[in-house]
C-alpha positions as CSV (number, residue, x, y, z in Angstrom):
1,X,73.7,98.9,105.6
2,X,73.2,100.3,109.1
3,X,70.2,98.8,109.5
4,X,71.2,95.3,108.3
5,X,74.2,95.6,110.8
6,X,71.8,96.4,113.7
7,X,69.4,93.7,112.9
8,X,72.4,91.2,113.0
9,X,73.6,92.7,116.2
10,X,70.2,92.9,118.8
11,X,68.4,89.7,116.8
12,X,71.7,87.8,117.3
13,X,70.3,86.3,120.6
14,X,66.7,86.2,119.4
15,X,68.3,83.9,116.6
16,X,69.9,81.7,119.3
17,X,67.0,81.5,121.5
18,X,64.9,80.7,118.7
19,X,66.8,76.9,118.6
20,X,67.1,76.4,122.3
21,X,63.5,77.2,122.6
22,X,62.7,74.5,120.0
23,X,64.9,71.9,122.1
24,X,62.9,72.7,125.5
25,X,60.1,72.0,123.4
26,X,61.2,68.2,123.0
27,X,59.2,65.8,124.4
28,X,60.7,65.9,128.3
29,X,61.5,62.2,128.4
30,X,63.1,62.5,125.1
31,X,65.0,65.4,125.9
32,X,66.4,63.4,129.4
33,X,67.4,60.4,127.0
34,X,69.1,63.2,124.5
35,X,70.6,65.5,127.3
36,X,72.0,61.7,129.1
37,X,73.5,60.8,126.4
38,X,75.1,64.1,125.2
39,X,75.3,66.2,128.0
40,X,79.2,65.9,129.0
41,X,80.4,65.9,125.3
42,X,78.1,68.6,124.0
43,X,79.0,70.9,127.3
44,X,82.8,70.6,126.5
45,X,82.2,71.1,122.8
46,X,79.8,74.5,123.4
47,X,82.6,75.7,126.5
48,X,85.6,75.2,124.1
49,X,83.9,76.7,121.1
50,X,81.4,79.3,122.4
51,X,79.4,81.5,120.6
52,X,80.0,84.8,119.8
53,X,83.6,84.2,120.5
54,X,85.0,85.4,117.0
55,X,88.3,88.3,118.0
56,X,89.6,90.4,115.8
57,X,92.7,88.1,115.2
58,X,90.4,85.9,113.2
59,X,89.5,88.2,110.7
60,X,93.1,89.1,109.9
61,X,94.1,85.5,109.9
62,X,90.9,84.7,107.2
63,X,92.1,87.8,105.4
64,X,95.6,86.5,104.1
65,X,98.8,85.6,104.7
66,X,99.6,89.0,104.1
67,X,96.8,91.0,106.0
68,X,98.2,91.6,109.2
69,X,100.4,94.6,109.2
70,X,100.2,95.2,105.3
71,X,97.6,97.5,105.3
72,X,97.8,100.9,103.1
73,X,98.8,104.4,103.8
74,X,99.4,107.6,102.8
75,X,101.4,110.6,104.9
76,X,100.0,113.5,105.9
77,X,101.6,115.8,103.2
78,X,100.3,113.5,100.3
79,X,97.6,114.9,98.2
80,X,93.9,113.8,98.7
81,X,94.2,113.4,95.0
82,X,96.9,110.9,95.4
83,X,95.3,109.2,98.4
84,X,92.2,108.9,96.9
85,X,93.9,107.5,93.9
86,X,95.8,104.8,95.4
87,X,92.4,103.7,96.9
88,X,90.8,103.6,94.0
89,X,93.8,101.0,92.6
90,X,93.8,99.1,95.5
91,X,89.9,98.6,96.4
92,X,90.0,100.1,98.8
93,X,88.1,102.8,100.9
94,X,90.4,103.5,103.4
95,X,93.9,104.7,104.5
96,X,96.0,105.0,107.2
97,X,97.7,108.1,107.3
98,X,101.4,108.5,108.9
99,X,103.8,111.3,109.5
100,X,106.4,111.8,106.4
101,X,109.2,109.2,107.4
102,X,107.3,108.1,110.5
103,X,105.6,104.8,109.4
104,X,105.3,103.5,112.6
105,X,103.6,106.2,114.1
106,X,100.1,106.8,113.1
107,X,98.8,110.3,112.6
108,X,95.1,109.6,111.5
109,X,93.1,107.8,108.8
110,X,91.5,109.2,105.3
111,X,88.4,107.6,104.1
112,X,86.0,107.9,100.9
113,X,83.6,109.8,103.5
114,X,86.6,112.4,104.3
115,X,86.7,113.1,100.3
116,X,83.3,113.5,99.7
117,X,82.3,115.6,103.0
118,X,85.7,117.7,103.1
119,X,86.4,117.9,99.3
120,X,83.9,117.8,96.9
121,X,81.1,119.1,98.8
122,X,83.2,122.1,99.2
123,X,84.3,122.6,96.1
124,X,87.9,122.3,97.5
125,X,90.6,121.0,94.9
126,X,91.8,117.8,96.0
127,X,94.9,117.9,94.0
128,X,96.2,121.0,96.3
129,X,94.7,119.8,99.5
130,X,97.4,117.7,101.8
131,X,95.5,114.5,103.6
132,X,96.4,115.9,107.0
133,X,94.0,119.0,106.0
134,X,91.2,116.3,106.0
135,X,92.0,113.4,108.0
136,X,90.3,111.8,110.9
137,X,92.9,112.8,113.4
138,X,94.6,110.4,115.9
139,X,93.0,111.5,119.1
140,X,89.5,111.1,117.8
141,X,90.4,107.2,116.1
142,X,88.0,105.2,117.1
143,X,90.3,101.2,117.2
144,X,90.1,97.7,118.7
145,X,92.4,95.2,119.6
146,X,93.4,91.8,118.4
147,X,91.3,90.7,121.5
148,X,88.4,92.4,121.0
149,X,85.2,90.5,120.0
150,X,83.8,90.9,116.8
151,X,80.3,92.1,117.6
152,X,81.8,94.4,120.2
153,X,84.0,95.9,116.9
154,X,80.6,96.1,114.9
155,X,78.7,98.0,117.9
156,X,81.8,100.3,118.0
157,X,81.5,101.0,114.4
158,X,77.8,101.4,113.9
159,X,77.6,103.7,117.1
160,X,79.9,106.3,115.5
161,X,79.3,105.7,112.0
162,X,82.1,104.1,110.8
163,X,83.2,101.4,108.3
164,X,86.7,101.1,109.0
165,X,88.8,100.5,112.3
166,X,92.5,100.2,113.0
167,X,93.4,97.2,114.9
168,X,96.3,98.2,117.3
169,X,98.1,96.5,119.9
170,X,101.0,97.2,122.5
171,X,103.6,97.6,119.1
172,X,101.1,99.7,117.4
173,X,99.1,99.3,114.5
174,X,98.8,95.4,112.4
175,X,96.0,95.8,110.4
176,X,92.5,97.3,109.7
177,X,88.9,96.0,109.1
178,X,86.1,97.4,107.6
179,X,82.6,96.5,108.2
180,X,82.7,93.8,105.3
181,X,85.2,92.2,107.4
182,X,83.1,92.2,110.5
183,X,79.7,91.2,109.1
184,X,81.2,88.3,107.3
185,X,82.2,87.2,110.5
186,X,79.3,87.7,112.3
187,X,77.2,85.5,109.7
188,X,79.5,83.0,109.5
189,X,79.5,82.5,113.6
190,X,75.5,82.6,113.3
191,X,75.9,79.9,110.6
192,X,78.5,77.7,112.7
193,X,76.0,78.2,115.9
194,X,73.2,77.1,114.3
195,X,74.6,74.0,112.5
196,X,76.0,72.9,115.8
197,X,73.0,73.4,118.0
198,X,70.9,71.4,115.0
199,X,73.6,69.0,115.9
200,X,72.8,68.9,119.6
201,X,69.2,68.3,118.4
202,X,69.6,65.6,115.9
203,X,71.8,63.7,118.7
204,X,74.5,64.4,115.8
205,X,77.6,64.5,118.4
């Protein structure tokens, strides 16, 4: 998965160049005739739309009506049992952790990795361990903003190894995304690029 995320990330250029090259190889006269006739409409269309322009806001927006702010927690006295449990119902493979009556505040974040690393390779019961004994603490939370580009979020996460990242702003936290979230968006922006520069070829706009 890594590896696939890497690939999208340093050939995402490549992938671009790859169609520009292909119109500078044009016949030049054609390519005056094509660049006369589209060059103001296709230069406000690429400035307004821009590649590689996807924020973090998107993806909550595409993820529901619901999605921003309605993501999942536990507290830090909860059970990994319980945690675990209520990721498992949901479908999840992360959680927010708070402080007992303090939902605002965040105090970490639990994931499937936590459990596995911190619980069952160490034999530890997971029905008598508290989340906070496990957690990815606040200070070392890797998060992004509602402003932060996509592939800047998915260098963020493949750097440190992660699959999910709290989105938090001045008010604090409105939602999380996990790596699905951020490839999807990645492809779909390579998708969108590629059928407009095909476009700009074609002398489609």
């Amino acid at each position: 998965m890594q590896g696939g995320i890497r690939s999208i990330y340093s050939h995402g250029s490549v992938f671009k160049n790859a169609v520009l090259q292909h119109v500078r190889l044009v016949n030049p006269a054609t390519r005056s005739l094509l660049f006369a006739r589209h060059e103001s409409a296709q230069a406000a269309s690429i400035d307004e739309q821009g590649f590689e322009s996807t924020i973090i806001s998107d993806i909550l927006k595409t993820k529901g009506k619901n999605a921003d702010g309605s993501w999942l927690w536990c507290t830090t006295d909860d059970s990994v049992y319980d945690a675990v449990k209520s990721m498992t119902q949901h479908n999840v493979g992360a959680l927010v952790v708070v402080k007992p009556g303090e939902q605002e505040s965040i105090a970490g974040i639990i994931t499937e990795r936590d459990y596995l690393r911190k619980i069952i390779v160490q034999g530890r019961s997971s029905k008598s361990t508290k989340v906070g004994d496990i957690m990815t603490e606040e200070n070392k939370l890797i998060t992004v903003t509602p402003d932060t580009k996509v592939l800047k979020a998915m260098q963020l996460m493949t750097d440190n190894r992660i699959r999910h990242i709290p989105v938090i702003n001045d008010s604090g936290m409105i939602g999380m995304v996990s790596i699905g979230d951020v490839v999807r968006a990645v492809v779909s922006e390579h998708r969108e690029e590629l059928n407009r520069l095909n476009a700009f070829i074609r002398g489609g706009y």
